[in-house]
C-alpha positions in Angstrom: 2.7 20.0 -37.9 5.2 17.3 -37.9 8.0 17.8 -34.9 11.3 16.0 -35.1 10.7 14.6 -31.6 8.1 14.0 -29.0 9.1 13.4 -25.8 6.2 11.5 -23.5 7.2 12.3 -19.7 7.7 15.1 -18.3 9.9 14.1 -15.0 13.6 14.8 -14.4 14.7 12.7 -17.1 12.3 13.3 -19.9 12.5 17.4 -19.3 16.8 17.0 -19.6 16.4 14.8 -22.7 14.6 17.7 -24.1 17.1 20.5 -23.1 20.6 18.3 -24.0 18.3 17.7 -27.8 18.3 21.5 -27.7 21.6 22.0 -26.5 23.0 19.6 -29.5 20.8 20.3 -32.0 19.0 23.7 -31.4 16.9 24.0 -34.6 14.8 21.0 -32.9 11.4 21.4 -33.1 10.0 19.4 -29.6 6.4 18.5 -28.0 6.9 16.9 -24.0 3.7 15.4 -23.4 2.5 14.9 -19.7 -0.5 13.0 -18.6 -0.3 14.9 -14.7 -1.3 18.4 -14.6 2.0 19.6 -13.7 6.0 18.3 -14.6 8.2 16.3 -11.6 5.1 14.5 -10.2 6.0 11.1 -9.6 9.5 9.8 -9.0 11.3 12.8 -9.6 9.1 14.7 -6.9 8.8 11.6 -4.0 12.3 11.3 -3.5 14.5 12.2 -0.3 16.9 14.8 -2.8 19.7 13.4 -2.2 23.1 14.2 -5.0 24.4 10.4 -4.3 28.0 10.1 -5.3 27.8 6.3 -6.2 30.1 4.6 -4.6 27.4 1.8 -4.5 27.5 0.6 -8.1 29.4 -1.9 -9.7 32.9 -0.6 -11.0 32.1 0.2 -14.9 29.0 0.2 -15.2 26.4 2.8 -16.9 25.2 3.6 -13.2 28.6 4.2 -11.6 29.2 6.3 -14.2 26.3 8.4 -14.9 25.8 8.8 -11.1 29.6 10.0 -11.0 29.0 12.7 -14.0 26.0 13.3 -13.0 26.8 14.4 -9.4 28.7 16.8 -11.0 26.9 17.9 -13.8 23.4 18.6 -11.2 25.4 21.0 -9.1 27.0 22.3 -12.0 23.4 23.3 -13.3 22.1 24.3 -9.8 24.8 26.8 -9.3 24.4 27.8 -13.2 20.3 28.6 -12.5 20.5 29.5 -8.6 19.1 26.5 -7.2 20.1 25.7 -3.7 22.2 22.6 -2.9 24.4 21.6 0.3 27.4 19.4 -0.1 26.7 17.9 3.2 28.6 14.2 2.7 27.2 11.2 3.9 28.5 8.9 6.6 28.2 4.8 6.1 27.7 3.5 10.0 28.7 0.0 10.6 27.3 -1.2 14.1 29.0 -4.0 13.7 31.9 -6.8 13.0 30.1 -7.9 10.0 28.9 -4.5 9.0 32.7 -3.0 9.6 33.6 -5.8 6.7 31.1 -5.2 4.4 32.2 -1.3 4.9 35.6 -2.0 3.9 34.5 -3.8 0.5 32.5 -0.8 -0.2 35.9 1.6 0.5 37.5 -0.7 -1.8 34.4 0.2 -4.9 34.7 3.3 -4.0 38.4 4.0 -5.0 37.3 1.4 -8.5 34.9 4.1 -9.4 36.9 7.3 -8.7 35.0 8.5 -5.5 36.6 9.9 -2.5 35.9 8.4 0.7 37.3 8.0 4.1 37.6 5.4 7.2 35.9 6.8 9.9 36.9 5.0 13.4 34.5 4.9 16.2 36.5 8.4 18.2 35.8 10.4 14.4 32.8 9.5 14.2 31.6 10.5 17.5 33.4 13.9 17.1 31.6 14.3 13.6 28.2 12.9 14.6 28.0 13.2 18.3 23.8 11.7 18.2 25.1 8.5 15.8 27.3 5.4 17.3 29.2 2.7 15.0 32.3 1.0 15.3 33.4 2.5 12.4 32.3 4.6 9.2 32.9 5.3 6.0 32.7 9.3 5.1 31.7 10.3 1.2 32.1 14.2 1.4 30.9 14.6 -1.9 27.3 13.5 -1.7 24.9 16.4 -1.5 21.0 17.4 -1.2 18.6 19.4 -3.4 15.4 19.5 -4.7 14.6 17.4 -7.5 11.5 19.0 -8.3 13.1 22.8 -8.8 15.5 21.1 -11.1 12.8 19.7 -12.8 10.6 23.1 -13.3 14.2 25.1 -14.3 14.6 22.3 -16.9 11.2 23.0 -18.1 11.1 26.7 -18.0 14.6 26.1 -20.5 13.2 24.1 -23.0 10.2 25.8 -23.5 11.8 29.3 -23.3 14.0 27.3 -26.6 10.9 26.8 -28.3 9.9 23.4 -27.2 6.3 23.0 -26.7 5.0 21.2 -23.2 1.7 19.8 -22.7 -0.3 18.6 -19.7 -3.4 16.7 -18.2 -2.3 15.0 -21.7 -2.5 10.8 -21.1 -1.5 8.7 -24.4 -3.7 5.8 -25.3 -2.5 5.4 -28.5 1.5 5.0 -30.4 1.4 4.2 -34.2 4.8 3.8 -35.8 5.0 4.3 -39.5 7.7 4.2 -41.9 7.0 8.0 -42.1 7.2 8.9 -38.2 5.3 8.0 -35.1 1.2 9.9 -34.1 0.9 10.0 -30.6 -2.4 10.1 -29.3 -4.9 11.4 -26.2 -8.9 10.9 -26.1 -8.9 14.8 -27.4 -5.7 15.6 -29.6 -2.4 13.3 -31.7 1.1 14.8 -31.9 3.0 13.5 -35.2 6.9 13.3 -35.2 9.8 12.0 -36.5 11.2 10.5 -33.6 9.2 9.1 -30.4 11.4 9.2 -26.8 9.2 7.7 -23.8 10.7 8.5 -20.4 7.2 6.8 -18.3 8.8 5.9 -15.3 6.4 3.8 -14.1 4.4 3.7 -16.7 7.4 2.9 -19.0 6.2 -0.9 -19.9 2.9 0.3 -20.3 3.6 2.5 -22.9 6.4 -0.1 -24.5 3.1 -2.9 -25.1 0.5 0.4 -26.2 3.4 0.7 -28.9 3.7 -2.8 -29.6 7.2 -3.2 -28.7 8.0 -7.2 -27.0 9.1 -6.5 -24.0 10.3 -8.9 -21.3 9.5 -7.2 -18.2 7.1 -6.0 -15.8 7.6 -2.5 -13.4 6.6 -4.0 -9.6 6.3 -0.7 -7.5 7.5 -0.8 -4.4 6.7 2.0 -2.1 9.0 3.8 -0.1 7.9 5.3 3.8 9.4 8.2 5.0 9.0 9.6 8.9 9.8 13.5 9.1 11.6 14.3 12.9 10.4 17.2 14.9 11.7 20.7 14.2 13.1 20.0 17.8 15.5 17.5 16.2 16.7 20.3 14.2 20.6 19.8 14.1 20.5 15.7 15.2 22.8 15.3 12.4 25.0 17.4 10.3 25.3 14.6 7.7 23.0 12.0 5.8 23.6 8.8 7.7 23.0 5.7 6.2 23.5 2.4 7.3 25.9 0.2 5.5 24.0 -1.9 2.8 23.1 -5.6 3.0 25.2 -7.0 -0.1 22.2 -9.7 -1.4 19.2 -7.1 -1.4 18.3 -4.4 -3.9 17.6 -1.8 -1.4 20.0 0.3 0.9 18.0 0.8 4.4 16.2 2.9 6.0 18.5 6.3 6.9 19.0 9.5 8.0 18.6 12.2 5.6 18.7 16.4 5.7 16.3 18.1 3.4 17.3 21.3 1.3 14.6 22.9 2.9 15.7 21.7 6.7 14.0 19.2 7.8 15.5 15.8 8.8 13.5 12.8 7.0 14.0 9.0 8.4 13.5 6.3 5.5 12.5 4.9 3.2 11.5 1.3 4.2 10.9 -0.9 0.7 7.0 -2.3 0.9 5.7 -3.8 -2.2 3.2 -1.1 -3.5 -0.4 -2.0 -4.3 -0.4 1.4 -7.0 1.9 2.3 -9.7 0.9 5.9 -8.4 -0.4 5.9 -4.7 1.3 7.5 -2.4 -1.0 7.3 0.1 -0.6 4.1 3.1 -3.2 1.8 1.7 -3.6 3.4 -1.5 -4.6 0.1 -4.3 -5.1 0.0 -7.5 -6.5 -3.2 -8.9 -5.4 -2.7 -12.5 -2.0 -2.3 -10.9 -1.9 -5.2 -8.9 -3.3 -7.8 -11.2 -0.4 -7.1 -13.7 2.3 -7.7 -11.7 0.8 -10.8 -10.1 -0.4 -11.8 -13.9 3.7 -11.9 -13.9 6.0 -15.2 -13.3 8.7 -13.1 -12.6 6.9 -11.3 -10.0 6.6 -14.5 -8.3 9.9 -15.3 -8.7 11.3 -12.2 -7.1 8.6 -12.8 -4.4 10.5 -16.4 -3.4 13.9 -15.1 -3.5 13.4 -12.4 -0.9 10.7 -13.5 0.9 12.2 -13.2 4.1 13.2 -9.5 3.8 9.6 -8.9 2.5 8.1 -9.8 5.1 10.6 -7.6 7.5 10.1 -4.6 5.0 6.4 -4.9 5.8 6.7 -5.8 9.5 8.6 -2.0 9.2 6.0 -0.2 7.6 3.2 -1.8 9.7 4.8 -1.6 13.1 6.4 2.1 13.5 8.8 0.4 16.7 10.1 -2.2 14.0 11.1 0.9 11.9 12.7 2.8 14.7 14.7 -0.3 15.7 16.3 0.2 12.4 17.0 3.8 13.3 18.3 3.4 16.6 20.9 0.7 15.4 23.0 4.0 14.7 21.2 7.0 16.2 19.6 5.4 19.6 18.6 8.9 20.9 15.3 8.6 18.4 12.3 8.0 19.9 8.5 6.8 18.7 7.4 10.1 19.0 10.3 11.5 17.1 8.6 9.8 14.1 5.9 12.3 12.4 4.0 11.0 9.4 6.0 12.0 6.6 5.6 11.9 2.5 6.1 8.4 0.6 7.7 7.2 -2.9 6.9 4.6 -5.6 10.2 3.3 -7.1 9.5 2.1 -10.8 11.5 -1.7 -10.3 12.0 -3.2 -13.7 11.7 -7.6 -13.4 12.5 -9.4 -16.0 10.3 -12.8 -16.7 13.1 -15.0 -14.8 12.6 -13.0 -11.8 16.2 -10.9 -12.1 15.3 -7.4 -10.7 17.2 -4.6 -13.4 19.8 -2.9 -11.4 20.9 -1.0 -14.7 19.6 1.1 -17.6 17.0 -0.4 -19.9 16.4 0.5 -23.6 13.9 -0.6 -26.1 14.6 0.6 -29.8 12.9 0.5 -33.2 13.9 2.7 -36.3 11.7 5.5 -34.7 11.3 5.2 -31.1 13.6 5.2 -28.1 11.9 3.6 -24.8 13.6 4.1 -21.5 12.2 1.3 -19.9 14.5 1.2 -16.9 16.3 4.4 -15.4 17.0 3.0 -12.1 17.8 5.1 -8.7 19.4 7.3 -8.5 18.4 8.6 -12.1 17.2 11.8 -10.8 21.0 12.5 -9.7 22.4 10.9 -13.5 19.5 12.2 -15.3 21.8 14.9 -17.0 24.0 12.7 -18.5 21.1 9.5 -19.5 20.3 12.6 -21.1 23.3 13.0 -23.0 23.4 9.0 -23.9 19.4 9.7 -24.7 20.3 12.9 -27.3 23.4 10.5 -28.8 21.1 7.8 -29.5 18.2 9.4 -30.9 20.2 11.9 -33.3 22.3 9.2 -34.4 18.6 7.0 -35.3 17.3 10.8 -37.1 20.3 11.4 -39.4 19.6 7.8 -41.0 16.2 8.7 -41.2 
């Protein structure tokens, strides 16, 4: 059999590809292939679940705008299939002079990409947050929580209830375009179709060289630590607080964040990771490592933000370092507030100049669609990379 398109990946983004291809074109006939035993296991399930609004992103770009749409379009969905979600908002805490500056310049991005927010002074913010101090803050009612990984499986359960066949424990280690279509292979079985999508994550540049595309990047994991408070913490905070960002780095801080299912997480820190796919402390994979130091833009990167490197590790090393970061806004946490908690890998595209990709990545031939960078927060845009994914491919099959 012959489908019209394979999809390799089955995480948040690859699973909604497959349901908006449905949705558009519903006589589709669709394989999602999986090389993990189950769907949502990497980036899609290692992430605090939080529905950002983006008021982060730069005024007109593909992130501001799919993180917009997509805000909406995941609790859209979630209330569609029953899938708990809070719209608890978010708090920005500047602690300072400089920080209350930089908070203003985000108010202003805010209002360029169409997002509500509020100045919080320091009397508002202690009747909203009594446990959190700032001089000031910046309130963004609409961001929200949920888990990622029940939006996954209800994408899943769609698609293949629409005919869409899913397979598992199914790794590629072969991609053969022809004029005719593309074969997809594993050790034991090859999928043909007409049209390839590959939505890897971290794997994504892997599977861009297995299909001979030229690529000019590298994915650098960089591992993300989480601490979970004590149940006794319950209530600390009745919004996510984040600190507000430090313009020249990629990363946001290390904040406060409520879980769907109750908890209160602190985190993540940003440590490069020694595994594509090792969530565990000192997990290392050689294979892993080698490539990206194999990589001049790795270096690059490496000498650019050295200093904050170093910090991010002193953090994940030194557990009084991290709460420092904590109590710069919440100074009521304590050491042994910080339980061991669950980690992330964050798939960071480099290009070979050392620029890290802050935006979406595509690689195209006649038959194939690689997404070779869907940065954070895809899982909240992944409905509409989804749409932009469907328009792409369909428009590539009808000049097939």
């Amino acid at each position: 059999m012959t489908y019209d398109f394979a999809i390799i990946g089955a995480g948040i983004v690859g699973l909604a590809a497959a349901r908006e291809i449905l949705r558009a074109r519903p006589s589709s006939s669709i394989v999602v292939i999986e090389k993990e035993n189950a769907v949502a296991s990497h980036q899609t399930g290692h992430n605090s679940g939080v529905i950002h609004a983006g008021i982060y992103y730069v005024p007109g770009s593909l992130k501001a705008r799919f993180c917009r749409e997509g805000a909406a379009a995941t609790k859209a969905f979630c209330a569609e299939q029953g899938i708990k979600f809070e719209n608890c908002g978010k708090l920005l805490v500047a602690t300072n002079e400089r920080e209350h500056l930089q908070m203003e310049a985000l108010f202003e991005r805010a209002k360029q990409n169409g997002i509500a927010a509020e100045r919080i002074d320091h009397a508002g913010l202690t009747r909203l947050e009594p446990n959190v101090t700032g001089v000031a803050a910046l309130l963004v009612p609409s961001t929200g929580i949920v888990d990622y990984k029940l939006v996954a499986a209800a994408f899943a359960r769609i698609v293949t209830a629409e005919g869409a066949d899913l397979h598992l424990g199914a790794e590629i280690i072969a991609i053969r375009e022809d004029p005719r279509g593309v074969e997809i292979s594993t050790a034991q079985q090859s999928w043909r179709a007409r049209s390839l999508i590959v939505c890897a994550g971290l794997q994504s540049d892997r599977l861009a060289k297995l299909a001979n595309l030229r690529i000019n990047h590298r994915i650098v994991p960089f591992r993300g630590e989480f601490y979970t408070l004590p149940k006794s913490r319950t209530g600390l905070i009745n919004r996510l607080i984040y600190p507000i960002p430090d313009p020249s780095l990629p990363f946001v801080g290390i904040h406060l964040t409520k879980t769907i299912d109750g908890r209160i997480i602190a985190g993540p820190n940003a440590v490069l990771g020694f595994a594509r796919e090792g969530y565990g402390k000192f997990s290392v994979n050689p294979r892993d490592v080698l490539d990206y130091m194999a990589f001049p833009g790795f270096w690059r990167v490496i000498g650019t933000h050295f200093a904050a490197g170093i910090e991010e590790m002193r953090n994940s090393l030194w557990k009084q370092t991290y709460l420092a970061q904590c109590r710069k806004y919440c100074p009521s946490l304590t050491l042994g507030d910080l339980e061991p908690g669950v980690a992330g890998i964050r798939a960071q595209a480099v290009l070979r100049d050392g620029t890290l990709v802050h935006d979406f990545l595509f690689a195209e031939t006649a038959r194939m669609l690689h997404v070779c960078n869907a940065p954070s927060p895809a899982a909240t845009s992944a409905i509409p990379i989804a749409r932009m994914i469907t328009e792409k491919v369909l428009a590539q099959f009808a000049q097939l």
